[in-house]
N, C-alpha and C positions, 0 to 999 in steps of 0.2 A: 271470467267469473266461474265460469264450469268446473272449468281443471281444480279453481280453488277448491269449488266445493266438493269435489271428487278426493281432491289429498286431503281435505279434512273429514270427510266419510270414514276412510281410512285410517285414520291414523286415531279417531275416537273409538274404533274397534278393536284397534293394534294388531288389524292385517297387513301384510303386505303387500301390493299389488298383485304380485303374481296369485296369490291364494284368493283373490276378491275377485280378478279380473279373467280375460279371456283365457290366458295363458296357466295352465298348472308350471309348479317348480320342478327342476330337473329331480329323476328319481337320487335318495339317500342311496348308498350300496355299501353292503357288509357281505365278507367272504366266510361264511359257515362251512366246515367241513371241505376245506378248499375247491366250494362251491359259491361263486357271485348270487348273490340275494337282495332286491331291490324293492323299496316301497317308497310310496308318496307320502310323504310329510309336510302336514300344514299345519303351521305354528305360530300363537300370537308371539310378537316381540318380547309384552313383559313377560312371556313363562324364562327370560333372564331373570330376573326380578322380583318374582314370589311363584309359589308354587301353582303348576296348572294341572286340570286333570286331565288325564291321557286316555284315550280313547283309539284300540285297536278295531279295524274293518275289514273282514274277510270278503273279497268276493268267490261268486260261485266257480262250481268247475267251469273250463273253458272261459270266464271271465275276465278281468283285466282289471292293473291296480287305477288306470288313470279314469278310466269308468265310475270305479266304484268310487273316486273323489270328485267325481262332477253329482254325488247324489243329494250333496248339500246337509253332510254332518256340520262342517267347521261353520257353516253359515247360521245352522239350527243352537251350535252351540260357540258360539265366537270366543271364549275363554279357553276353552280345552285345543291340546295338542293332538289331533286326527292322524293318524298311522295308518293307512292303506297298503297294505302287504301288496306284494307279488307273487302268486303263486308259483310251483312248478310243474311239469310234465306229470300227471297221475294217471294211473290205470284205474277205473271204474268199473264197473256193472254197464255202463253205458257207453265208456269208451276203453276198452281190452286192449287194444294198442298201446294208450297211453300220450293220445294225440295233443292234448287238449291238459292248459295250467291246473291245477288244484290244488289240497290239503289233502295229508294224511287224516284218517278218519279213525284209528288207534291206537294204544301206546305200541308204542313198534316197528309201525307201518311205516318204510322209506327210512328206515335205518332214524326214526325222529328226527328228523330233519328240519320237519317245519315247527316242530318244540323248539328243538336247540335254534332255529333264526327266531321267534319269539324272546329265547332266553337274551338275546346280541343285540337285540332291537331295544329292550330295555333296557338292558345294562348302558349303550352308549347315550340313548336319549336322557337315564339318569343323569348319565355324567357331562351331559353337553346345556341339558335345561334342567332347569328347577320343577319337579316331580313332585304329585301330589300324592305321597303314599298310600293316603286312603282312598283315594279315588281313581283308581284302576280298573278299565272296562275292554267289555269285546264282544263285538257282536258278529253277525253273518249271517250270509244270506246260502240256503242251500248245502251244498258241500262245505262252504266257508261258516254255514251255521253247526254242520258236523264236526267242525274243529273249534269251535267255542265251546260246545259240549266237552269236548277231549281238555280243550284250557282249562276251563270246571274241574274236570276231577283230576287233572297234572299238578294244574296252578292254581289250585284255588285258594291258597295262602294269601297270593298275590291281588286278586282280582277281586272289587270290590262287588259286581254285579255281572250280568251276561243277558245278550238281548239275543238268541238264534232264530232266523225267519226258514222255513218251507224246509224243515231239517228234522232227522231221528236222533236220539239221543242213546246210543248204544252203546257210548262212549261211558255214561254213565253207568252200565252194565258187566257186573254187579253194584247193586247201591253199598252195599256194606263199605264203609270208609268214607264215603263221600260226605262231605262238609256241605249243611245249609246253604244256599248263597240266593238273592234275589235275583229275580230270572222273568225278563219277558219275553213271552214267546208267540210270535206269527206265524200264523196260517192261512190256506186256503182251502176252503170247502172242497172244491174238485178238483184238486191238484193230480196230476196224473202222471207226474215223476217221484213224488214220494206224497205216496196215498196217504190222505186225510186220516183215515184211521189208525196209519202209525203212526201219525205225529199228536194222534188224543191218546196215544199209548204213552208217548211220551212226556205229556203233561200229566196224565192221573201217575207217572215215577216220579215228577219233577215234586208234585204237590206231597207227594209222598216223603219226598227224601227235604223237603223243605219244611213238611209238618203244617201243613194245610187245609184247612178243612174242605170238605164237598161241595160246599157249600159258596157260592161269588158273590158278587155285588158288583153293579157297571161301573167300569171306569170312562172320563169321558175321552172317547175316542173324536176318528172324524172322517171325513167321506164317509165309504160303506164298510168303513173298519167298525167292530162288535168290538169294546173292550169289556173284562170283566176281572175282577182284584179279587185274590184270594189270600186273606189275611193268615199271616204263620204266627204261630206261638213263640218262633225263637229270630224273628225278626227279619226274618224273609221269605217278603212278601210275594208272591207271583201272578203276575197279572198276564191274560192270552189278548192278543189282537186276531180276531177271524173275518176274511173278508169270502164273501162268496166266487172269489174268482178260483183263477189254478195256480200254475208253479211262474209267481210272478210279485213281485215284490214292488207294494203300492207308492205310489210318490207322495204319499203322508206319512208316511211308515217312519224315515227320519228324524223330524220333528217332534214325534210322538216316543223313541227308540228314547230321542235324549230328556224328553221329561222325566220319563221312570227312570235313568240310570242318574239324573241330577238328586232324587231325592234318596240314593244307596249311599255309604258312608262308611266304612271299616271302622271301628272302636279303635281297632290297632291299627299302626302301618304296616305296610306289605314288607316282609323281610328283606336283606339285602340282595341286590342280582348277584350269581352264583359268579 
């Protein structure tokens, strides 16, 4: 009677075991720039069937793709297709080697490399599942929040929303050109890898480049996450999550990541993959 009621858990969610259960799925791989490129991919069944929303997740530098898919998007959001990239080797401010996976952090950086696996990750999952062109997201944590910022003003055609935690947004820098887009953005008060203070630098550009007023109103968060909704004139909206910790990305933070990005939507669909 267990197993039954375990395969029909299952199968009412249109996970597959592996994505539900102890085990992740073996990584996806795509060769960019006749360089191997791997990320975790967990996917309802019926996105055969009608379209699902796609949901990219960067983790941070030194991070890991299979990590970042035990943080419990695909569980938060059991309909959408969850893409957990794998970063590569970056040199940083904090690691000059280059010891340690990452994101490029701007147009250029690493010969765009992790743009163009971006660009190959879509196009195939296009063409393998049924895509929801309006609803295309990416979030991240850190570094991997640095490269959501960079998706913003590369791909923002594409992307319906953007959720960046414990991250500067320089990527956005210059705003001139850059398109509105809804944007939730986490923080930590005493974060002492990327100080608090530039990441309120980064929200009074975001609210700027989104047409924002000063002015917030709470959204309802949970733990000891502060949300606060800053309504835009031209339909995006941005709301902050602040928790008083540091450079550490809360275990609510998910489930809340995909409430705001369920309620973003494109007018249009996102153009063809190149």
């Amino acid at each position: 009677m267990r197993r039954w009621t375990a395969l029909t858990a299952i199968l009412a969610t249109g996970w597959t075991a592996a994505a539900l259960g102890q085990a992740l799925p073996e990584p996806t791989e795509w060769t960019v720039g006749g360089v191997k490129r791997q990320a975790i991919v967990l996917k309802p069944e019926r996105a055969t069937e009608q379209p699902a929303p796609l949901l990219f997740v960067f983790h941070g530098h030194g991070g890991a793709m299979r990590n970042t898919a035990r943080l419990g998007y695909h569980k938060a959001w059991p309909e959408a297709i969850v893409v957990c990239p794998q970063g590569l080797a970056t040199v940083t401010a904090r690691d000059p080697q280059g010891s340690r996976p990452g994101w490029q952090n701007r147009k250029g950086a690493d010969g765009d490399r992790d743009l163009a696996f971006f660009d190959a990750m879509l196009k195939s999952l296009r063409a393998e599942r049924k895509v929801d062109d309006r609803r295309i997201y990416a979030t991240g944590h850190s570094n991997g929040g640095g490269f959501t910022y960079l998706l913003w003003a590369e791909r923002g055609d594409v992307l319906a929303a953007v959720a960046p935690s414990s991250a500067g947004a320089a990527a956005l820098l210059p705003a001139t050109g850059i398109k509105p887009m809804p944007a939730l953005i986490l923080g930590g008060r005493t974060d002492a890898v990327v100080p608090f203070a530039g990441q309120g630098r980064s929200m009074a550009l975001v609210r700027r480049i989104n047409q924002c007023g000063a002015e917030g109103k709470p959204w309802p968060a949970a733990g000891n996450l502060e949300g606060t909704l800053y309504p835009s004139g031209v339909g995006a909206p941005m709301v902050t999550l602040i928790h008083p910790g540091g450079h550490r990305f809360p275990p609510e933070a998910p489930a809340l990541i995909v409430r705001f990005l369920k309620e973003q939507v494109k007018k249009e669909p996102a153009p063809p993959s190149g």
